[in-house]
MIBA-421601 format. One record per residue (C-alpha): residue in three letters; residue number from 0; x, y, z. Coordinates in pm, 1 decimal, m for minus. Layout:
BEGIN
> tise | dotor | xx | yy | zz
> ALA | NUM | X | Y | Z
...
//
This chain:
BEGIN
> tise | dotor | xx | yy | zz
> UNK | 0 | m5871.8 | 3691.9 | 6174.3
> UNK | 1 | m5568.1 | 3778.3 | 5953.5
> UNK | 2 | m5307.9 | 3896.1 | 6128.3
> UNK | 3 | m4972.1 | 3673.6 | 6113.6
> UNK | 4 | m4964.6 | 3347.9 | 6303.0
> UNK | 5 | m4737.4 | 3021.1 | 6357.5
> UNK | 6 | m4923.0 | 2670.4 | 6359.4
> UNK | 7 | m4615.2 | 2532.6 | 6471.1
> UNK | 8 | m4238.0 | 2467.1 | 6310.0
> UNK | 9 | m4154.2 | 2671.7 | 6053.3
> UNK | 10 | m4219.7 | 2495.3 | 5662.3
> UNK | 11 | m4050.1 | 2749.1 | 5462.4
> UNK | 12 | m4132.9 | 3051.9 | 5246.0
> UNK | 13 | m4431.1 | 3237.9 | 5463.7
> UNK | 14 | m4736.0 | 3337.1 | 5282.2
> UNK | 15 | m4782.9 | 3667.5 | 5169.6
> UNK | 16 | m5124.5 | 3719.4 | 5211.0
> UNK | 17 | m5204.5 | 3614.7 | 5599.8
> UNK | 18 | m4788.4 | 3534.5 | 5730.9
> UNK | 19 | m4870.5 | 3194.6 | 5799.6
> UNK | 20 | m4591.4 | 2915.8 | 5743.4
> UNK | 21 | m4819.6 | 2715.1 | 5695.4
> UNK | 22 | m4810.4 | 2415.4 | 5452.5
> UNK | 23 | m4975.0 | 2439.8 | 5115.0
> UNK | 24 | m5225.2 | 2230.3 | 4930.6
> UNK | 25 | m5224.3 | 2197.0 | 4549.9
> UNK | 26 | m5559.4 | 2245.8 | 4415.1
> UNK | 27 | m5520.0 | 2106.7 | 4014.5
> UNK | 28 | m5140.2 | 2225.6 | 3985.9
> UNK | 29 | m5191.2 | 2597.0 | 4141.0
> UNK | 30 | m5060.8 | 2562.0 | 4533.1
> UNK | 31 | m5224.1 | 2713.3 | 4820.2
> UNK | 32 | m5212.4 | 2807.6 | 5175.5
> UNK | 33 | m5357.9 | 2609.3 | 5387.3
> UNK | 34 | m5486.0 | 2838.7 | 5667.7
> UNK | 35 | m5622.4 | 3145.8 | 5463.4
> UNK | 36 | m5669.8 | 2938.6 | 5097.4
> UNK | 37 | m5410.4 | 3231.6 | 4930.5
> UNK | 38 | m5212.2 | 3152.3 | 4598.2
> UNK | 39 | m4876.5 | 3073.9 | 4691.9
> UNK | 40 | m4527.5 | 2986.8 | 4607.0
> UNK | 41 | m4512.4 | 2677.4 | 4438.0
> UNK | 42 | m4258.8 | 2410.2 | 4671.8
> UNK | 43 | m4251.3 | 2711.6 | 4969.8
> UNK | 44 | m4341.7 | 2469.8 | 5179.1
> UNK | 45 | m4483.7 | 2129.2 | 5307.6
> UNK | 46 | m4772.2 | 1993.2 | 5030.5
> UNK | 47 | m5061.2 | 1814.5 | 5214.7
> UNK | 48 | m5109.5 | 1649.8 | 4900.8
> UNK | 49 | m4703.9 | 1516.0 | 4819.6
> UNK | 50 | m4664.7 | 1439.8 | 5221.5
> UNK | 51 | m4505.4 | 1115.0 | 5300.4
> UNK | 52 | m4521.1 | 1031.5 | 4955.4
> UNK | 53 | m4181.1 | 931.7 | 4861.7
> UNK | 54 | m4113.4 | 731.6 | 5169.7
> UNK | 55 | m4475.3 | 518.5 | 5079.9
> UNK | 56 | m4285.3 | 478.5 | 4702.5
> UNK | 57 | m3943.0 | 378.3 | 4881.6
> UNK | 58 | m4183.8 | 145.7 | 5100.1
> UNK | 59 | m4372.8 | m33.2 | 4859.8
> UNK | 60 | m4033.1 | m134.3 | 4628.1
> UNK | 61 | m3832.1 | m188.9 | 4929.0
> UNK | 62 | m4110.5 | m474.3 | 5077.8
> UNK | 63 | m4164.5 | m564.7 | 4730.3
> UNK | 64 | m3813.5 | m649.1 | 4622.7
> UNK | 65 | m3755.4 | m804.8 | 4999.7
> UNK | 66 | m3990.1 | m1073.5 | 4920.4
> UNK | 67 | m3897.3 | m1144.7 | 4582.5
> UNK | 68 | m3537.9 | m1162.2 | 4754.4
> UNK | 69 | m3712.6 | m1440.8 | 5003.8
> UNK | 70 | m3896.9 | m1607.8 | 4727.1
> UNK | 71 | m3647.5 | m1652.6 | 4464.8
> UNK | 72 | m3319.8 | m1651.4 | 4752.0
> UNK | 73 | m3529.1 | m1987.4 | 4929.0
> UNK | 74 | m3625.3 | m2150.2 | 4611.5
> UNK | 75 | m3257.5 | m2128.8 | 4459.2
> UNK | 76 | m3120.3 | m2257.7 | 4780.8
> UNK | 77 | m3361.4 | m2533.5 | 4794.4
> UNK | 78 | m3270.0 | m2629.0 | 4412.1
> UNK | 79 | m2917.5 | m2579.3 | 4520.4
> UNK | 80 | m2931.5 | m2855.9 | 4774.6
> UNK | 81 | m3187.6 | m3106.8 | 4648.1
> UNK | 82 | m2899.9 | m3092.6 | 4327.2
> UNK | 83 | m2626.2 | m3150.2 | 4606.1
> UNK | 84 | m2804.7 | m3466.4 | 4740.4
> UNK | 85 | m2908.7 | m3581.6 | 4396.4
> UNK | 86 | m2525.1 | m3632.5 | 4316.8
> UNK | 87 | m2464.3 | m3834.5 | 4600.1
> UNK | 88 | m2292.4 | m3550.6 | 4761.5
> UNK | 89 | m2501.4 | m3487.8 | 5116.8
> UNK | 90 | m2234.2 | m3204.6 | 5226.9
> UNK | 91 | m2298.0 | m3008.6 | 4953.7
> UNK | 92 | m2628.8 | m2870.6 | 5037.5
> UNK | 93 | m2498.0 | m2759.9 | 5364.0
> UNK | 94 | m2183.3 | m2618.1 | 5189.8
> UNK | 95 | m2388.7 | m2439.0 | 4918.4
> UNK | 96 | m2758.9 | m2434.8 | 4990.6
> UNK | 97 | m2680.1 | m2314.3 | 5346.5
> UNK | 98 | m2524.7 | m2018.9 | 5282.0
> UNK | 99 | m2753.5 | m1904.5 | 4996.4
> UNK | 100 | m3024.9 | m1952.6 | 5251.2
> UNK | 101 | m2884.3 | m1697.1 | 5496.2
> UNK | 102 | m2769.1 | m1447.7 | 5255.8
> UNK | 103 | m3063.9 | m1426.9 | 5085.6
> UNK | 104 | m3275.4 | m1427.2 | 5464.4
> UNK | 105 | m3082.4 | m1149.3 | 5563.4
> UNK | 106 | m3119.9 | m918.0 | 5266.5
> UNK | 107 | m3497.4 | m1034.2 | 5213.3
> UNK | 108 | m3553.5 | m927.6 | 5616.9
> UNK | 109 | m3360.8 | m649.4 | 5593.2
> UNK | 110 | m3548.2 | m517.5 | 5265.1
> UNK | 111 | m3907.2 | m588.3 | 5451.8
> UNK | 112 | m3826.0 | m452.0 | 5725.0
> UNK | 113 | m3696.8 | m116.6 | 5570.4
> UNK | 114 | m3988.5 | m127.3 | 5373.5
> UNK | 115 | m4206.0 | m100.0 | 5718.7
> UNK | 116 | m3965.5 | 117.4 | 5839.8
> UNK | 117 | m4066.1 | 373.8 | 5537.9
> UNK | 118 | m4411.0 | 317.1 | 5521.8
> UNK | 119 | m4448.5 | 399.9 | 5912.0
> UNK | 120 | m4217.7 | 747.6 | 5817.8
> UNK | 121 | m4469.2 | 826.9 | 5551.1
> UNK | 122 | m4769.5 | 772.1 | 5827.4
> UNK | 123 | m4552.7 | 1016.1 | 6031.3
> UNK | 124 | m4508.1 | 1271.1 | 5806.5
> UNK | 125 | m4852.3 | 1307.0 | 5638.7
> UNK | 126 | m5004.8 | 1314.5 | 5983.2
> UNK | 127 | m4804.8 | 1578.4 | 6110.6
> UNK | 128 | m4882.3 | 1772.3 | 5784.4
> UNK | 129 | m5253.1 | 1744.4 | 5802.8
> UNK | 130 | m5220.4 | 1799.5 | 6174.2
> UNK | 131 | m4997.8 | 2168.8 | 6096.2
> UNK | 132 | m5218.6 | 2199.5 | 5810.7
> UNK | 133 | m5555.6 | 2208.1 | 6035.9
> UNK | 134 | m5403.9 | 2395.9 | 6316.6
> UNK | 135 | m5267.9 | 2673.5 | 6072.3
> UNK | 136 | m5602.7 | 2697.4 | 5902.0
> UNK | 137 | m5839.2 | 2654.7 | 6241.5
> UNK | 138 | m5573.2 | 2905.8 | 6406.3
> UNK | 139 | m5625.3 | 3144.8 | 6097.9
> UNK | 140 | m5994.0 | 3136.7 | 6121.8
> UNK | 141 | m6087.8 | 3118.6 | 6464.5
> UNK | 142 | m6326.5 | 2849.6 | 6405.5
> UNK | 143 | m6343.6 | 2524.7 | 6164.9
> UNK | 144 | m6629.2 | 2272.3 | 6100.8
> UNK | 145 | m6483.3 | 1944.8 | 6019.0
> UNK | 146 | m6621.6 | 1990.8 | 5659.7
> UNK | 147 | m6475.4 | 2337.7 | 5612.4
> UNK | 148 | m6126.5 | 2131.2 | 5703.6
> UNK | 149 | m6199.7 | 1862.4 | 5438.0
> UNK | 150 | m6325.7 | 2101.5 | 5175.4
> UNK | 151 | m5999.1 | 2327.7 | 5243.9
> UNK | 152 | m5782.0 | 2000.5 | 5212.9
> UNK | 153 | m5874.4 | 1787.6 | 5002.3
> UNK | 154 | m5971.1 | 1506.6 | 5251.8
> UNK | 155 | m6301.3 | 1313.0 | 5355.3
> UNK | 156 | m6524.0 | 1450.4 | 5613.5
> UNK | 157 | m6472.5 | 1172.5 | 5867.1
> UNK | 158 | m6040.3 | 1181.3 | 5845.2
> UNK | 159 | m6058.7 | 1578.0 | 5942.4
> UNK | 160 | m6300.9 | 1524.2 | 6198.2
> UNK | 161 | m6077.3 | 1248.4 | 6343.8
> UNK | 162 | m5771.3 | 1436.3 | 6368.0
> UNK | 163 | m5947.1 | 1754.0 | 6508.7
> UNK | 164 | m6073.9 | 1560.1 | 6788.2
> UNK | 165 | m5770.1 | 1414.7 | 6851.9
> UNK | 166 | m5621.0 | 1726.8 | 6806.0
> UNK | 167 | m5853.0 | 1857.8 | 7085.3
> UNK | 168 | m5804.0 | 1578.1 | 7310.7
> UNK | 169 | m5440.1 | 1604.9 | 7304.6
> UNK | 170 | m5390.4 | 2016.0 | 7337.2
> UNK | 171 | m5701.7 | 2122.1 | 7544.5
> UNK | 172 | m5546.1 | 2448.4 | 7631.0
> UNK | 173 | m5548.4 | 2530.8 | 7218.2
> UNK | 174 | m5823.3 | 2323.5 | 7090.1
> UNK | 175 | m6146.4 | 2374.1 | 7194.3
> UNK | 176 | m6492.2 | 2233.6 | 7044.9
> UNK | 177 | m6824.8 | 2367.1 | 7073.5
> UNK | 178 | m7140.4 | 2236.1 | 6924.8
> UNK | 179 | m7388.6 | 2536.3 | 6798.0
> UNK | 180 | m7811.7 | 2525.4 | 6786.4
> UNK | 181 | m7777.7 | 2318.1 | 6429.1
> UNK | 182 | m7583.8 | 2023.0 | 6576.6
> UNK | 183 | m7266.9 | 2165.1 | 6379.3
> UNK | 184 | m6926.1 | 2070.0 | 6556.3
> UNK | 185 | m6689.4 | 2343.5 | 6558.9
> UNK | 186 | m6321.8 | 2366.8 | 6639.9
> UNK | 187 | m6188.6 | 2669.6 | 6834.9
> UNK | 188 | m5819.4 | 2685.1 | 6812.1
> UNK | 189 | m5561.9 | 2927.4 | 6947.4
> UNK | 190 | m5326.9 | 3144.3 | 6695.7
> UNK | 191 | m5004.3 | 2990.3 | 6886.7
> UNK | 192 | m4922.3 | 2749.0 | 7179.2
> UNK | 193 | m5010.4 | 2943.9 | 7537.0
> UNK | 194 | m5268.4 | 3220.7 | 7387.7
> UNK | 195 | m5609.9 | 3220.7 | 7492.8
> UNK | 196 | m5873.3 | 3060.5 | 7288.2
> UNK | 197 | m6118.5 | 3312.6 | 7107.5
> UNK | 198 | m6448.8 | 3359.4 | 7240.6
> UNK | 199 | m6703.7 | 3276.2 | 7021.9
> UNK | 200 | m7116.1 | 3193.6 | 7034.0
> UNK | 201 | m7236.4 | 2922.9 | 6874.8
> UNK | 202 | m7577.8 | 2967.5 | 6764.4
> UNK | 203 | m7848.0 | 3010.0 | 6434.4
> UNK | 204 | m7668.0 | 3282.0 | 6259.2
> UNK | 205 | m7279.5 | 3365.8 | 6221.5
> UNK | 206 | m7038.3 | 3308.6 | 6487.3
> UNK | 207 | m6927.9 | 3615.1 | 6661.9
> UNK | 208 | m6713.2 | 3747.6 | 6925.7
> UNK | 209 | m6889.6 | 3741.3 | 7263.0
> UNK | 210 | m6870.8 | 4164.6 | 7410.0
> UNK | 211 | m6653.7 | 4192.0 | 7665.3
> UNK | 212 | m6869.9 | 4288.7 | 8007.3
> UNK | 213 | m6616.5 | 4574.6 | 8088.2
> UNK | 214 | m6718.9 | 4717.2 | 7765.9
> UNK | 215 | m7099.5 | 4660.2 | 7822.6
> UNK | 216 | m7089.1 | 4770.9 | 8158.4
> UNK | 217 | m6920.5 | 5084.9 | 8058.9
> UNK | 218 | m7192.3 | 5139.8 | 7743.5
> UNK | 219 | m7518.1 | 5076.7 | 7993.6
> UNK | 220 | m7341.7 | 5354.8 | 8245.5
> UNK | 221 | m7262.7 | 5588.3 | 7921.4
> UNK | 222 | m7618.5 | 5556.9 | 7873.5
> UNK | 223 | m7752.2 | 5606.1 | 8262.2
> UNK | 224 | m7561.5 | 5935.6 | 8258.6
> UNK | 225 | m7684.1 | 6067.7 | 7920.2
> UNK | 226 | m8046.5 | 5990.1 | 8039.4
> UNK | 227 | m8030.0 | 6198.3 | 8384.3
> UNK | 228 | m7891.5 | 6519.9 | 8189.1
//
């Protein structure tokens, strides 16, 4: 199957070799597509590998520098006030511990909670890559294996087979899975949202199209007629 095909949104520069838009995957430094494996563009698109990445960065030093904030903010105000009430002057703490306490509450919460914020963004965006990423490449080839997905992406075994079961339990219409005479899992997938699913047989050898039965039907009376000349 090569002919052009859209997993979904468009990610950029297309690929020349199959159409797809398709994110890419960087194998060493060279980038590829993800649904027919292609050279492409580098940065023409989504990277499987980069996705979500600077939001995780943003999340770690935002929730890291939140709880220093927290840390360092309480222990200051608590020195602050335990000074206050070692002078003899009670109202101090409240009038300078207090405040310290809150500011630095409010930017340490604030920072943690961006820092969540980001990381859950990240989770976002790497799953919808992946999930664009397998479509685009399933789409491409009519049929995957989880471990052709994993292979193709750089991931374990178990993560693609995760997400293309959850891909097929969430778009049954697109995703289909059939299970050939090895015990191999495979995922059928339409080229775009509202096209039929290819027909395929599952079985010892390679996976092929199933004949249509107009066509057959028209062969075996072909052959009828040739054998009563």
């Amino acid at each position: 199957m090569s002919a052009p095909m859209s997993a979904g949104p468009s990610f950029g520069s297309a690929c020349p070799a199959c159409g797809s838009d398709a994110p890419i995957v960087y194998k060493g430094m060279v980038p590829h597509c993800t649904a027919c494996g292609a050279v492409r563009v580098p940065l023409s698109g989504p990277s499987v590998n980069l996705a979500g990445k600077p939001s995780r960065v943003g999340s770690t030093f935002a929730t890291v520098f939140g709880w220093l904030v927290l840390i360092f903010g309480g222990c200051t105000a608590l020195g602050v006030s335990l000074l206050m009430i070692g002078l003899g002057w009670t109202m101090g703490a409240a009038v300078f511990g207090l405040p310290i306490a809150l500011l630095t509450l409010i930017i340490g919460v604030f920072l943690v909670r961006s820092g969540r914020s980001l990381a859950q963004s990240a989770t976002r965006t790497e799953n919808d890559t992946l999930r664009q990423a397998l479509l685009a490449m399933a789409s491409h080839r009519g049929a995957v294996t989880a471990r052709d997905a994993a292979q193709a992406l750089g991931i374990g075994v178990a993560e693609a087979d995760a997400m293309l079961t959850a891909l097929a339990k969430s778009d049954p219409d697109r995703v289909a899975v059939d299970v050939d005479d090895q015990g191999n899992v495979w995922y059928r997938v339409a080229a775009a949202p509202g096209e039929l699913l290819p027909h395929v047989r599952v079985g010892d050898g390679p996976r092929v199209a199933e004949p249509d039965p107009a066509e057959v039907l028209g062969a075996e009376e072909e052959a009828r007629k040739k054998a009563g000349r």
